[in-house]
GUTI-997589 format. One record per residue: x, y negated, z negated of N, C-alpha, C in turn; residue in one letter; residue number from 1. Coordinates in nm, 2 decimals, m for minus. Last residue first. Layout:
GUTI-997589
{{X; Y; Z}; {X; Y; Z}; {X; Y; Z}; "A"; NUM}
...
//
This chain:
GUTI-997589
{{m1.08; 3.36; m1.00}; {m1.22; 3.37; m1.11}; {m1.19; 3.32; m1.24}; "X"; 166}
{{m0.82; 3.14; m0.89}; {m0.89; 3.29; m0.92}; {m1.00; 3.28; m1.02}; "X"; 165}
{{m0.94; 3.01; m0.53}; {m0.94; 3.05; m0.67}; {m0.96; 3.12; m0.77}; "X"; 164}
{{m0.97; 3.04; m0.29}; {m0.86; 3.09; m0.33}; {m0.84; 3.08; m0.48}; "X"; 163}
{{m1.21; 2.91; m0.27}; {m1.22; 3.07; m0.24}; {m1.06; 3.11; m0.30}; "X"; 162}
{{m1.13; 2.66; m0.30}; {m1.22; 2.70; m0.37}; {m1.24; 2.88; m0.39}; "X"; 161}
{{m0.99; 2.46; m0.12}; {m0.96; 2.57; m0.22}; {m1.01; 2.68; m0.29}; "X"; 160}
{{m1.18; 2.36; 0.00}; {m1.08; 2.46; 0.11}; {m1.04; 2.54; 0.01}; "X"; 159}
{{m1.33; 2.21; m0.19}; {m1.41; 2.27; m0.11}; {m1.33; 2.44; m0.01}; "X"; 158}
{{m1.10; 2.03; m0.22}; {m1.18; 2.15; m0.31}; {m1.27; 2.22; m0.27}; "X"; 157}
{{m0.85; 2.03; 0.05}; {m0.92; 1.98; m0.07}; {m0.99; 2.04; m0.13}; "X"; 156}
{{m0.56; 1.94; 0.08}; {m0.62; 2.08; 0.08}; {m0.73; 2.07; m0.02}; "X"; 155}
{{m0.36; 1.85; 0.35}; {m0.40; 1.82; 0.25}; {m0.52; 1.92; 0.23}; "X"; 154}
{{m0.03; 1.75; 0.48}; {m0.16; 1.85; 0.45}; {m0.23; 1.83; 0.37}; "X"; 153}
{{0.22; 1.62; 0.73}; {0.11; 1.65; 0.64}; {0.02; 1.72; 0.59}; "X"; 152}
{{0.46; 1.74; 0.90}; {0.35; 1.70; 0.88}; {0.28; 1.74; 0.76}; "X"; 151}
{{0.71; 1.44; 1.01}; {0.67; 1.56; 0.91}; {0.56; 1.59; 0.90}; "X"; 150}
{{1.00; 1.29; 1.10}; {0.87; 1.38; 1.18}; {0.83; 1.51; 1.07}; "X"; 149}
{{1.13; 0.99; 1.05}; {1.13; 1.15; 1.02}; {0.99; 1.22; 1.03}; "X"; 148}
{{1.26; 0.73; 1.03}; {1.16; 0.78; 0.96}; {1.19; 0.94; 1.05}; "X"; 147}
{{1.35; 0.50; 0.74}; {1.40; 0.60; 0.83}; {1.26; 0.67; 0.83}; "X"; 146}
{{1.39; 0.15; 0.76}; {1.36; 0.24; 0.76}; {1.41; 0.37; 0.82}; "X"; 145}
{{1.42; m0.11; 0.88}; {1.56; m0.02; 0.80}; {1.48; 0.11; 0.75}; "X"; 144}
{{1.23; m0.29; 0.96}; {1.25; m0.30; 0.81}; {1.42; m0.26; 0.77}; "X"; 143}
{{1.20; m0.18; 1.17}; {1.30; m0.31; 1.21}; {1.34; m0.39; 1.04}; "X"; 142}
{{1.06; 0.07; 1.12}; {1.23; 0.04; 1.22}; {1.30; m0.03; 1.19}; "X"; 141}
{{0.82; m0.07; 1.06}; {0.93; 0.01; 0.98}; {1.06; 0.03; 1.02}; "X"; 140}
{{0.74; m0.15; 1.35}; {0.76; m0.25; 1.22}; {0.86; m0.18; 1.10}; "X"; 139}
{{0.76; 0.06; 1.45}; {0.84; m0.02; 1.52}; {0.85; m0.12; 1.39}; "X"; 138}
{{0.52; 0.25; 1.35}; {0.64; 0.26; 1.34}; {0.78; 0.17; 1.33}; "X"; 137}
{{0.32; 0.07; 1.43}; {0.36; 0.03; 1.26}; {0.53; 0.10; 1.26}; "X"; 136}
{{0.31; 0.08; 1.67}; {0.34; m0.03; 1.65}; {0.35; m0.04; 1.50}; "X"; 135}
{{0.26; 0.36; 1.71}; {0.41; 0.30; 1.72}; {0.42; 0.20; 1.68}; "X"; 134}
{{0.08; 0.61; 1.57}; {0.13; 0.41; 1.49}; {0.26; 0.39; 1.54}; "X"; 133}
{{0.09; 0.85; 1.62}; {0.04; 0.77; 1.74}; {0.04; 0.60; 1.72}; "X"; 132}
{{0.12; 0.95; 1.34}; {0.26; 0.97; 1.48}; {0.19; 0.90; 1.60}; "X"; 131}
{{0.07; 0.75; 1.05}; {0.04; 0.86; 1.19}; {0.12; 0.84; 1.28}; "X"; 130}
{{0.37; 0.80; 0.80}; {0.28; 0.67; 0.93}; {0.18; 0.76; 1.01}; "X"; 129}
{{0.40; 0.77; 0.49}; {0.38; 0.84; 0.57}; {0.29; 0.78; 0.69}; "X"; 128}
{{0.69; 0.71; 0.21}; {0.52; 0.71; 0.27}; {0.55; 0.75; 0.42}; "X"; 127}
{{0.86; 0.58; m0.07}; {0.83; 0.67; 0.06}; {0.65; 0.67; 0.12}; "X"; 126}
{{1.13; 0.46; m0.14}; {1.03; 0.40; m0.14}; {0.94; 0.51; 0.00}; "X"; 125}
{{1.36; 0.50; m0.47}; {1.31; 0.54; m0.34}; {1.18; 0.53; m0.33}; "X"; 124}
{{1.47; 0.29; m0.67}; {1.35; 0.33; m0.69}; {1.37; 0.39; m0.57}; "X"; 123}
{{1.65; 0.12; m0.87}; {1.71; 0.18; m0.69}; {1.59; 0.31; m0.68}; "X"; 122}
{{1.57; m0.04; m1.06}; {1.63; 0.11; m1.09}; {1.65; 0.20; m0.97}; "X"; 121}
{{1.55; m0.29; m0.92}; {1.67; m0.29; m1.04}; {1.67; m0.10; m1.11}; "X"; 120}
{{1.43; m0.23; m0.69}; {1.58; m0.20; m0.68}; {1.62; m0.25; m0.82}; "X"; 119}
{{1.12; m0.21; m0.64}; {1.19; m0.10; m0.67}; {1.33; m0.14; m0.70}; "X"; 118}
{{1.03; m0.48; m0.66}; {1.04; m0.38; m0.77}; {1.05; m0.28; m0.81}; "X"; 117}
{{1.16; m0.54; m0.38}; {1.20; m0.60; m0.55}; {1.17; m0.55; m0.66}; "X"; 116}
{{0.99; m0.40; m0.28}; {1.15; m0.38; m0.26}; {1.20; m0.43; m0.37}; "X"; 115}
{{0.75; m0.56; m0.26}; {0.74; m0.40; m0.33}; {0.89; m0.40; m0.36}; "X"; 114}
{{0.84; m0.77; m0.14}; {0.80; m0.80; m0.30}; {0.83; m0.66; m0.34}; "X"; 113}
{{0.87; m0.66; 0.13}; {0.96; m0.71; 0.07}; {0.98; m0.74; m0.12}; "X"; 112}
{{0.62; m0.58; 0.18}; {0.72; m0.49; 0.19}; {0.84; m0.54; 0.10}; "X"; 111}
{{0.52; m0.84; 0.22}; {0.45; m0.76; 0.13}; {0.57; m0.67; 0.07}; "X"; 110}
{{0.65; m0.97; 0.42}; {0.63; m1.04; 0.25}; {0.61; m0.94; 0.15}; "X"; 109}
{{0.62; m0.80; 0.61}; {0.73; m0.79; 0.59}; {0.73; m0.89; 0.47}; "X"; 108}
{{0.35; m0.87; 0.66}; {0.32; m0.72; 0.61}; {0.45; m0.72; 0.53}; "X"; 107}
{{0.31; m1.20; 0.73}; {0.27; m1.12; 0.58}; {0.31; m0.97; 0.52}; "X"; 106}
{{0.48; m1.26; 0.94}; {0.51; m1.23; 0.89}; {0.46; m1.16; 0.74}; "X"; 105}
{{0.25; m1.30; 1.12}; {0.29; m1.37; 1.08}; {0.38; m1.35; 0.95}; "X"; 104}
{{0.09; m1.07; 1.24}; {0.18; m1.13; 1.34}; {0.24; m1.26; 1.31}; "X"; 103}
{{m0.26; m1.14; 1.09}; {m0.12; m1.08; 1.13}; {0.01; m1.15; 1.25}; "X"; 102}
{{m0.44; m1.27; 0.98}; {m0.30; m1.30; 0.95}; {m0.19; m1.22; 1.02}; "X"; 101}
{{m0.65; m1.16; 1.11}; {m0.65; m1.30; 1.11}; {m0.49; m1.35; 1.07}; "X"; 100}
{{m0.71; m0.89; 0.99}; {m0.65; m0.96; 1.16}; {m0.60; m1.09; 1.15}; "X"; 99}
{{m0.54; m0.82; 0.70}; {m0.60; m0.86; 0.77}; {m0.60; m0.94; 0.90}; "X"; 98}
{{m0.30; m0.58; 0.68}; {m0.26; m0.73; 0.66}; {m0.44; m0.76; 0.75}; "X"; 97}
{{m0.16; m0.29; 0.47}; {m0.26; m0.34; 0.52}; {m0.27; m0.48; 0.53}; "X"; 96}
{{m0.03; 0.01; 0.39}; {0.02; m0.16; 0.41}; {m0.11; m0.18; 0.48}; "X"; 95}
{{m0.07; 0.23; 0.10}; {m0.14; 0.17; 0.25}; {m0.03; 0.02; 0.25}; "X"; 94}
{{0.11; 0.41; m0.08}; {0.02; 0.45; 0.00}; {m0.08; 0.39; 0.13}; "X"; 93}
{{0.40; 0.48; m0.13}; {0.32; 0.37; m0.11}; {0.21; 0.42; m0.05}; "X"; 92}
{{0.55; 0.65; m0.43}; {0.46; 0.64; m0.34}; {0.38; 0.57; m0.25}; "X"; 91}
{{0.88; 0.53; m0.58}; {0.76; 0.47; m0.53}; {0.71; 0.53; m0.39}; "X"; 90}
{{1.00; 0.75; m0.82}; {0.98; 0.74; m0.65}; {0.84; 0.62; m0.69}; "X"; 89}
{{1.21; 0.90; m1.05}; {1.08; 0.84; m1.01}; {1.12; 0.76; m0.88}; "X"; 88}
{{1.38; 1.22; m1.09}; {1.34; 1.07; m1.13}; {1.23; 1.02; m1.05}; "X"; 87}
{{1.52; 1.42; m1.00}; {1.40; 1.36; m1.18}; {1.41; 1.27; m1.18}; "X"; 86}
{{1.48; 1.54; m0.79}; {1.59; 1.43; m0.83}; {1.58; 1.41; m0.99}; "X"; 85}
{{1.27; 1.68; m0.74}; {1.40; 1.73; m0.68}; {1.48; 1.63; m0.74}; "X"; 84}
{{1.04; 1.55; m0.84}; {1.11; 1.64; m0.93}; {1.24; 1.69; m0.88}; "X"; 83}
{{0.96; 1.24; m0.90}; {1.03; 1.35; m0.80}; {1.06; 1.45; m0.88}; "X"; 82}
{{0.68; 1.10; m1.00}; {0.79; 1.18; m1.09}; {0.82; 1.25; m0.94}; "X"; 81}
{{0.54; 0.73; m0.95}; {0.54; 0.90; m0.96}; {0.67; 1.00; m0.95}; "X"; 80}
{{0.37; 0.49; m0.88}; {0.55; 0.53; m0.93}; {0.47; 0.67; m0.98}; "X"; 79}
{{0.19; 0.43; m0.61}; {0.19; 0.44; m0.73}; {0.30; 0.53; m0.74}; "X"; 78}
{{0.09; 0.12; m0.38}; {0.19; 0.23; m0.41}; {0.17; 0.30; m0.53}; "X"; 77}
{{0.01; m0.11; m0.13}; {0.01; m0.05; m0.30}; {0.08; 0.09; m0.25}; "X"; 76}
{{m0.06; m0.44; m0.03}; {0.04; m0.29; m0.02}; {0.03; m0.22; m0.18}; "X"; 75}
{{m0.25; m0.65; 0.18}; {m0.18; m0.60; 0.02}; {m0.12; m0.47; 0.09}; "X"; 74}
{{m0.42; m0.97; 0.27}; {m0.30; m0.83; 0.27}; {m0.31; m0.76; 0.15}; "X"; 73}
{{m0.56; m1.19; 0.20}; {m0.53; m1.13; 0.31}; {m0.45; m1.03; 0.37}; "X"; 72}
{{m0.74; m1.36; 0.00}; {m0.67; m1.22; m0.04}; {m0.68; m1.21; 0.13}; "X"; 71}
{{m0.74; m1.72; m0.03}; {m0.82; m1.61; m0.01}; {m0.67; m1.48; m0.01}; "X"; 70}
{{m0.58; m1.94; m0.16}; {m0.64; m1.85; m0.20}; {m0.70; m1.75; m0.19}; "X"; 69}
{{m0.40; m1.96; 0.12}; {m0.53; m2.08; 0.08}; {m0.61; m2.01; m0.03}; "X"; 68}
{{m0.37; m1.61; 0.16}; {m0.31; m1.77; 0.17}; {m0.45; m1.88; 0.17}; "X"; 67}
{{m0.16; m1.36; m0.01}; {m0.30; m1.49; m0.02}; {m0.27; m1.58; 0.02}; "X"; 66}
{{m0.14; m1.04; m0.09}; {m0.10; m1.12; m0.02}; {m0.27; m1.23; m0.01}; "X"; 65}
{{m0.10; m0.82; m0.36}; {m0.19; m0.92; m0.27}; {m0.11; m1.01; m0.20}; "X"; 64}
{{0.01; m0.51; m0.45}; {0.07; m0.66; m0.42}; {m0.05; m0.72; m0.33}; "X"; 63}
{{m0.02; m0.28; m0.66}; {m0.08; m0.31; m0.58}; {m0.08; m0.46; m0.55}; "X"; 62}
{{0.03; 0.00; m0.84}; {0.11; m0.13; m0.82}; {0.03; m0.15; m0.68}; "X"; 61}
{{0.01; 0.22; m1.11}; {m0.05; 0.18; m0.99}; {m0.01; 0.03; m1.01}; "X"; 60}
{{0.13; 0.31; m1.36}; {0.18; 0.34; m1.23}; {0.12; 0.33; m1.09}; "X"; 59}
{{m0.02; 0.12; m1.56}; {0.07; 0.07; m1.50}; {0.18; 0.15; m1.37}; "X"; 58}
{{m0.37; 0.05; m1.44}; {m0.28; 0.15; m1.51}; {m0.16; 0.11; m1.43}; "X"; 57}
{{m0.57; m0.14; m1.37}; {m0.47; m0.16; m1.52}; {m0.38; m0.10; m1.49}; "X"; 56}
{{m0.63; m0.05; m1.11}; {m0.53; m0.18; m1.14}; {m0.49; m0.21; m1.26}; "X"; 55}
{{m0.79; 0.13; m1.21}; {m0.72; 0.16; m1.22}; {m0.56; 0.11; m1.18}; "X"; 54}
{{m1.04; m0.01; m1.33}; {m0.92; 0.09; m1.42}; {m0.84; 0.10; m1.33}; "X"; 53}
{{m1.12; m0.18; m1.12}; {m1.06; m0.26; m1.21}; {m1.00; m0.13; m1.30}; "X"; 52}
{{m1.16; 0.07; m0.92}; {m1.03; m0.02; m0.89}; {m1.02; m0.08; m1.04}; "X"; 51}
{{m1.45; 0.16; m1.09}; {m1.30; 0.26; m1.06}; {m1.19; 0.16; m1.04}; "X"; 50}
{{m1.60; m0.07; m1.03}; {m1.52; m0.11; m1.13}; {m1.44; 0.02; m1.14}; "X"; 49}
{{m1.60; m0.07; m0.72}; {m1.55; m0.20; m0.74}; {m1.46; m0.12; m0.90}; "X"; 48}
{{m1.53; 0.32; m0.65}; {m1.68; 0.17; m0.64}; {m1.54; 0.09; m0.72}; "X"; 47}
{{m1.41; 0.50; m0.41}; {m1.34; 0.41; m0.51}; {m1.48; 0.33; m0.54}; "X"; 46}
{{m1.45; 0.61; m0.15}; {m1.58; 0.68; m0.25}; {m1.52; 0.62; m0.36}; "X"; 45}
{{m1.41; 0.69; 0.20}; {m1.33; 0.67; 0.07}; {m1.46; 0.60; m0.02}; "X"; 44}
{{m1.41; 0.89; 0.40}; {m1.33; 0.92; 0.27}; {m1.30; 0.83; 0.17}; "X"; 43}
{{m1.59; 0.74; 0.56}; {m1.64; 0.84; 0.50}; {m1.56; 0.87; 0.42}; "X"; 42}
{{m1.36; 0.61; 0.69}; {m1.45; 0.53; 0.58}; {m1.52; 0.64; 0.53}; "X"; 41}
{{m1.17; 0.66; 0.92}; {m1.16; 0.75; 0.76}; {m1.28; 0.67; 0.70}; "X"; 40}
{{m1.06; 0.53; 1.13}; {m1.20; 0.61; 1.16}; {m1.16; 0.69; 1.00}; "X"; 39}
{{m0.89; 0.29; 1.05}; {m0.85; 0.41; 1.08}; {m0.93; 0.52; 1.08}; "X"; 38}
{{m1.13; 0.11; 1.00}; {m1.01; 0.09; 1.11}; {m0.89; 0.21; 1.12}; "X"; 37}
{{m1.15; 0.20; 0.76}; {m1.30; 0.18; 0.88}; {m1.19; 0.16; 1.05}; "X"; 36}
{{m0.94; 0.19; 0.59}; {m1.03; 0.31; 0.65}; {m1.12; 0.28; 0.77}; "X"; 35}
{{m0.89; m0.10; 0.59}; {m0.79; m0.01; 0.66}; {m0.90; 0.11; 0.71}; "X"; 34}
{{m1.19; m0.16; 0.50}; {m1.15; m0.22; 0.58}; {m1.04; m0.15; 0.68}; "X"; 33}
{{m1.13; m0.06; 0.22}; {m1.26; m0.01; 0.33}; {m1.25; m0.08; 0.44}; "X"; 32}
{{m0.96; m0.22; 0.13}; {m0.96; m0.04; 0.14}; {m1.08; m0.02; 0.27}; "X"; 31}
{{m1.05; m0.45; 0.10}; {m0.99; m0.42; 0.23}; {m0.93; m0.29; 0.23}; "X"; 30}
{{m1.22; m0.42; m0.10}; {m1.29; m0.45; 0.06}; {m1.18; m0.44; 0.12}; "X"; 29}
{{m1.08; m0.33; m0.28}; {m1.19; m0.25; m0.25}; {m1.24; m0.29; m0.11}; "X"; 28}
{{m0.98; m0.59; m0.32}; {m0.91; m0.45; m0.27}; {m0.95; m0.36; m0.24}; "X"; 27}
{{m1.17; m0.77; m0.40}; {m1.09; m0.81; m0.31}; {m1.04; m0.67; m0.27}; "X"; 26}
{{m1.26; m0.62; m0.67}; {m1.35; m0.67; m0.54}; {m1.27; m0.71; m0.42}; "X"; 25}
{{m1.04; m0.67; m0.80}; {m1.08; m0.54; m0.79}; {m1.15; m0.53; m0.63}; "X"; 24}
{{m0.94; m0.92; m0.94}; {m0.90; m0.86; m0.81}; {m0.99; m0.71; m0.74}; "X"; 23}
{{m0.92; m0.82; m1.27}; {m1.03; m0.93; m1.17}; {m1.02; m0.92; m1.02}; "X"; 22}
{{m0.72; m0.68; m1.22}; {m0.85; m0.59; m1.24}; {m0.93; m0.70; m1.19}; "X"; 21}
{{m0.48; m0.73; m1.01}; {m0.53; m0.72; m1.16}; {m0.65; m0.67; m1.14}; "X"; 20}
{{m0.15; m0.74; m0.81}; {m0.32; m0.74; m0.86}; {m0.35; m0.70; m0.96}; "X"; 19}
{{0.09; m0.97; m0.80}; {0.09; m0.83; m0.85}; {m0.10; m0.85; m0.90}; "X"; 18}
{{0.13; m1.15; m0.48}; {0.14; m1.10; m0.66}; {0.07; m0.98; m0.67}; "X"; 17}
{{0.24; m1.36; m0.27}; {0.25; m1.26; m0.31}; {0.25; m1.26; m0.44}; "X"; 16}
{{0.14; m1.63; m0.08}; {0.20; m1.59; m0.20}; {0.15; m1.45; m0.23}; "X"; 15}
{{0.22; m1.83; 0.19}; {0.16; m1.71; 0.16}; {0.22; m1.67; 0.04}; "X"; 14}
{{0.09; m2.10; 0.38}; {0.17; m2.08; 0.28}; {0.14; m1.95; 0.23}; "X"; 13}
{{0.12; m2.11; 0.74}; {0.00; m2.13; 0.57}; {0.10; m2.05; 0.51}; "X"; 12}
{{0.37; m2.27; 0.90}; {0.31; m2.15; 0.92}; {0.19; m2.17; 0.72}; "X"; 11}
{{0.57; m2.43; 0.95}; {0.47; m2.45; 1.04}; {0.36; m2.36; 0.98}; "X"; 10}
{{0.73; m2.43; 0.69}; {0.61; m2.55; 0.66}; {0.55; m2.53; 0.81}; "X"; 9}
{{0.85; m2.13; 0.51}; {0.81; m2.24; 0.65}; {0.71; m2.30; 0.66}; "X"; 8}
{{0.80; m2.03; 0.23}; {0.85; m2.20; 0.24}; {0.83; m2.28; 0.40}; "X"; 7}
{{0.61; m1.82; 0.08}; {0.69; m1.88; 0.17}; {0.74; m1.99; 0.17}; "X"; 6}
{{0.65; m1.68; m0.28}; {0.59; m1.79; m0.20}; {0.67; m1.85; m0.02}; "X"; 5}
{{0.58; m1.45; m0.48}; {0.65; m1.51; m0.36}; {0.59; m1.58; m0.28}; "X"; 4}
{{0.53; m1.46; m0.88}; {0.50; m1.45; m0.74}; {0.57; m1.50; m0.63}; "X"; 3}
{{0.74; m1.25; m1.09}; {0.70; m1.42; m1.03}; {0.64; m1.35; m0.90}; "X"; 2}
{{0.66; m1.01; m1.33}; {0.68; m1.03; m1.19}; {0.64; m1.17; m1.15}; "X"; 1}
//
């Protein structure tokens, strides 16, 4: 994967690439960063060197956005098996652009790199907004997005646990 580089000369130069394990430190802080800003920080429990495995593994994709070298965005995703189709889906799981850059095109950089590594196998690209995110909504809108009122669940071990058989 080449990296993306902008070219408007009013605006800091922003290059997009594919994160690595030396990276690790950088995505771990702005994991905790989205969480803390979406009242979730208590969920999340990734230490530094869990990220460097799991930025090796090649169904986790996770794009940095940088400008002047510092890490100020990213988007990740991990390629996973549909079974209604058999084929493989990119799961995205966070967009995230630090304050400082927002409202400068980085999230639509980001979105855009991911796009490129879905379409030489026309990859479907899915994920899930909270219904009170108009303003992320509106940004997926203006992507081409569809989006669709679904709700979520999630059922963790502790919920399970009684339902399990002996």
């Amino acid at each position: 994967m080449t990296d993306a580089t902008t070219t408007d000369p009013t605006r800091t130069a922003t290059t997009i690439r594919r994160a690595t394990p030396a990276d690790a430190g950088d995505v771990a802080a702005m994991v905790r960063e989205i969480a803390a800003h979406e009242d979730q920080a208590a969920h999340v429990h990734v230490p530094d060197e869990q990220w460097r495995q799991l930025l090796d593994r090649p169904e986790v994709i996770v794009l940095l956005a940088e400008q002047d070298g510092a890490a100020v965005g990213y988007v990740s995703a991990v390629r996973q098996l549909h079974l209604w189709t058999g084929g493989d889906v990119l799961a995205l799981d966070d967009l995230y652009v630090r304050p400082g850059s927002r409202d400068m095109g980085v999230g639509g950089q980001l979105m855009a790199v991911l796009a490129g590594l879905a379409a030489p196998e026309q990859l479907l690209i899915r994920w899930g907004v909270e219904v009170g995110n108009v303003d992320a909504q509106r940004f997926y809108r203006r992507l081409g997005a569809t989006l669709r009122p679904k709700v979520l669940a999630a059922w963790t071990p502790g919920a399970y646990a009684a339902a399990t058989p002996a």
